[in-house]
N, C-alpha and C positions, 0 to 999 in steps of 0.2 A: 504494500500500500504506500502509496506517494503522492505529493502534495499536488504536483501538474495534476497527474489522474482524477484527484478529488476535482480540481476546479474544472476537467473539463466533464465528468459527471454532473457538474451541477449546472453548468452552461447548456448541458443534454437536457435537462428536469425544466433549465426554463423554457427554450425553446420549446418541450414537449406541453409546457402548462400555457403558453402563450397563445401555438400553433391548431391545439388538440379541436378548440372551439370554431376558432373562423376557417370559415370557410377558404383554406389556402394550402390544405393536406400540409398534415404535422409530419408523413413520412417523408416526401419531399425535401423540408427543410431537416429534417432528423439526417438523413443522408448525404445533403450537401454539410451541413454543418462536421460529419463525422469523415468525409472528405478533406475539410480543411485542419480539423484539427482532430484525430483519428484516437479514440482509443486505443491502447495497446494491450487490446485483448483478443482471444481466438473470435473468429468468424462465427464459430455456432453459438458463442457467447454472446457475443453483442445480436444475434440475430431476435434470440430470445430481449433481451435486454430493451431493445427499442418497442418491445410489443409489451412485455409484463409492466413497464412505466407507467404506460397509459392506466393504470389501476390507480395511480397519483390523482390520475385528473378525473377519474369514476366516485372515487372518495369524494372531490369537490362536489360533486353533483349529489350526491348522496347526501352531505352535508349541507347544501344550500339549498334543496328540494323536499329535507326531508317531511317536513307539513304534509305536503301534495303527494309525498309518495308511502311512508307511512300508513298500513289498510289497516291499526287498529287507534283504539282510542278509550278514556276509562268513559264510563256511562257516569252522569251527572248526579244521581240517586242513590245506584247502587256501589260506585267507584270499582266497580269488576270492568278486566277488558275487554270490548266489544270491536267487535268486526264492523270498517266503516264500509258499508255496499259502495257507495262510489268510488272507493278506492278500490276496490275490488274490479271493479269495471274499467278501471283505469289500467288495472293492471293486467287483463283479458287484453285489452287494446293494446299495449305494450307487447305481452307474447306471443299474441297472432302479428304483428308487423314486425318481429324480431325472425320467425319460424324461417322465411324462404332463404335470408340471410345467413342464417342458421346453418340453415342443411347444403348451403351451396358453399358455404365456407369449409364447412366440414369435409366434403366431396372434393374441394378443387383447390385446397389449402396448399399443399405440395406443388402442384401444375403452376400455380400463379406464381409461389415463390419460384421457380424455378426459370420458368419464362416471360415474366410480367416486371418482377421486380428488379428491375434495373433502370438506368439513369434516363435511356434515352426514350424508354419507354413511361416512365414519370414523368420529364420532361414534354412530351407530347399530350400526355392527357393533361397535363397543367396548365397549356395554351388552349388543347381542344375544351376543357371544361369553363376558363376564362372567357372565351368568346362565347359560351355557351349563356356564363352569368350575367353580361352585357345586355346580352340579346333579351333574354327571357325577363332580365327588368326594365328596359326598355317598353318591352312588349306588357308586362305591367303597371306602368304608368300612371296607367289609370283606369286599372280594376278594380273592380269590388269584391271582398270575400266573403263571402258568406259563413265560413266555421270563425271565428274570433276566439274560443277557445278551448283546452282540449277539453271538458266536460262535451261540446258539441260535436266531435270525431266521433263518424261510426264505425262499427266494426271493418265492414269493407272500405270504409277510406283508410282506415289504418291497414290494412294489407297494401292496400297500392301503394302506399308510403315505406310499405315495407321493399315492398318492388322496387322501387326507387334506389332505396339504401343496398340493396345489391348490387347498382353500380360501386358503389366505393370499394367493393373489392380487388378490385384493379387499383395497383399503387398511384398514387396521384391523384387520386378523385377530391378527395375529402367526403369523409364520409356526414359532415354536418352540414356541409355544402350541399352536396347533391340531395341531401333528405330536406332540408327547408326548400329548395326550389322548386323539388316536384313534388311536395305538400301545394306550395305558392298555386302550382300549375293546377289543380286537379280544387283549389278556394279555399287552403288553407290562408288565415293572414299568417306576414312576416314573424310577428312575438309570438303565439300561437304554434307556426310552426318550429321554431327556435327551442321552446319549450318542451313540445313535444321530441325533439329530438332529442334535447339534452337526455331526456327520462329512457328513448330508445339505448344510448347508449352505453346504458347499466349493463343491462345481460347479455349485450354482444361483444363488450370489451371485455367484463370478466367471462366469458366463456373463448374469446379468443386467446386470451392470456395462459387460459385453462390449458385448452388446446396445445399453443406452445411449451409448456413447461412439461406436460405428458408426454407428449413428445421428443422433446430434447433429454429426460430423465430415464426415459425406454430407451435409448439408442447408447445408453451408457453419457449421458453428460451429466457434469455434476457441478457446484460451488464452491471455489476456495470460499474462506473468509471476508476475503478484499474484495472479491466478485458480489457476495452478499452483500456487503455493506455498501460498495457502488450504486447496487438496484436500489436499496432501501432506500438511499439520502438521493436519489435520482426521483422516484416515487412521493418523498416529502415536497420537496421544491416544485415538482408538478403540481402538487394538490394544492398548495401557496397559491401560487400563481393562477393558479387552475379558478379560484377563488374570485379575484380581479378581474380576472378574464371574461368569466361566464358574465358577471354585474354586467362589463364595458359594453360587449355585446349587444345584450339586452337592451341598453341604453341607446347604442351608437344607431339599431336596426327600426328603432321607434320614430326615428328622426331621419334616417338615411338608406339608401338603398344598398345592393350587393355590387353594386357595379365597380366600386372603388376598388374590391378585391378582388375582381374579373380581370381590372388592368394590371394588377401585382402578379397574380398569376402566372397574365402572360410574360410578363418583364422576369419571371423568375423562369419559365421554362426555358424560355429564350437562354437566361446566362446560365441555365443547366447544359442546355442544348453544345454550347460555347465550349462548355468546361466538358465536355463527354467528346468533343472532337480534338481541340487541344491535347488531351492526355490521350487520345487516339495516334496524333501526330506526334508526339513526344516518343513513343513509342516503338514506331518505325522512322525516327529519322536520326 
């Protein structure tokens, strides 16, 4: 364990707590960031590592939702705890738009990493999903939505929301991205669907996390101490941050459209794009 190490661990947590919300995929920046300034630890290490984090920024949401997500509560009379039905229903709606994501994740977790994730293919979906966000608030302007909020999601609209968040399986989507805009698409409002995302991302990030750590433990990987302690203080500074983040969000979406992170997007894939041909050329010359 080492002092550079720590700080560029924790450079990893903010980045992960910053990125994880806005719509600008946190793996994206997670991999250029570990480009310029590289952990020095195995590959199947760090592979795990940038995906288990994200339970940093699951905790924020746990933590600043828990009212809304919370299904029980004590009774006013008798002080025993009771089951709240709307929470209940809330949380139907959460697991039927979490399910296709689920099972497609599950199926094609390998395949993806193996041919999806890489620079120049995050690179690409970072401008093709930018001009996407453009477009699509442009083309919102001046809509009207009819759900305002998640008490008014029905069951079928949360599947197709769920649909939606399947795109993000492909490196570079962002997966809070693509699920507010094609909530937006199909009369979700902005904060509403915003909301609703944050709450999807409970049971897919821990059961991706799940996934990886099952995985990498069956194939024989294991944790020094210093690898522990990395994730854990990677995980805290996520959840920090993760905190601020989710509020600014909130705030910034009430007032502003997605378009400003459509043009960041592209301006990021572009100097990904840059940075993937350069160390191409560097290479053979």
């Amino acid at each position: 364990m080492n002092f550079v190490e720590i700080l560029k661990v924790i450079v990893q947590g903010l980045v992960e707590g910053f990125t994880e919300w806005l719509p600008i995929s946190s793996t994206g920046h997670l991999m250029l960031v570990n480009a310029l300034i590289p952990l020095h630890q195995p590959e199947s290490y760090y592979e795990v590592f940038k995906v288990v984090i994200q339970l940093g920024a699951i905790f924020a949401v746990c933590f600043r939702f828990f009212h809304e997500l919370w299904p029980f509560a004590r009774a006013q009379h008798s002080g025993k705890l009771a089951v709240r039905p709307a929470k209940i229903n809330l949380w139907l709606k959460i697991i039927i738009a979490c399910l296709p994501a689920a099972v497609l994740g599950i199926l094609f977790d390998d395949f993806l990493d193996a041919h999806l994730n890489n620079a120049p293919v995050i690179a690409i979906v970072l401008i093709l999903y930018g001009v996407l966000f453009i477009w699509i608030e442009r083309r919102n302007a001046k809509a009207e939505f009819p759900i305002r909020s998640v008490d008014q999601i029905e069951l079928s609209t949360a599947l197709l929301i769920g649909l939606f968040q399947c795109l993000a399986l492909i490196p570079g989507t962002s997966r809070s991205g693509v699920t507010i805009l094609g909530a937006m698409l199909i009369g979700v409002s902005r904060v509403c669907a915003a909301e609703f995302s944050f709450f999807l991302s409970v049971p897919i990030m821990f059961g991706a996390s799940t996934v990886k750590l099952i995985k990498y433990f069956v194939k024989g990987g294991s944790f020094t101490g210093s690898q522990s302690f990395y994730l854990i203080l990677a995980m805290l500074v996520a959840f920090v941050v993760s905190l601020y983040c989710i509020n600014f969000l909130l705030e910034f979406i009430r007032k502003h459209s997605f378009a400003v992170f459509g043009w960041y997007r592209i301006l990021l894939g572009i100097l990904v794009l840059l940075g993937t041909v350069f160390t191409f050329l560097a290479k053979i010359l």
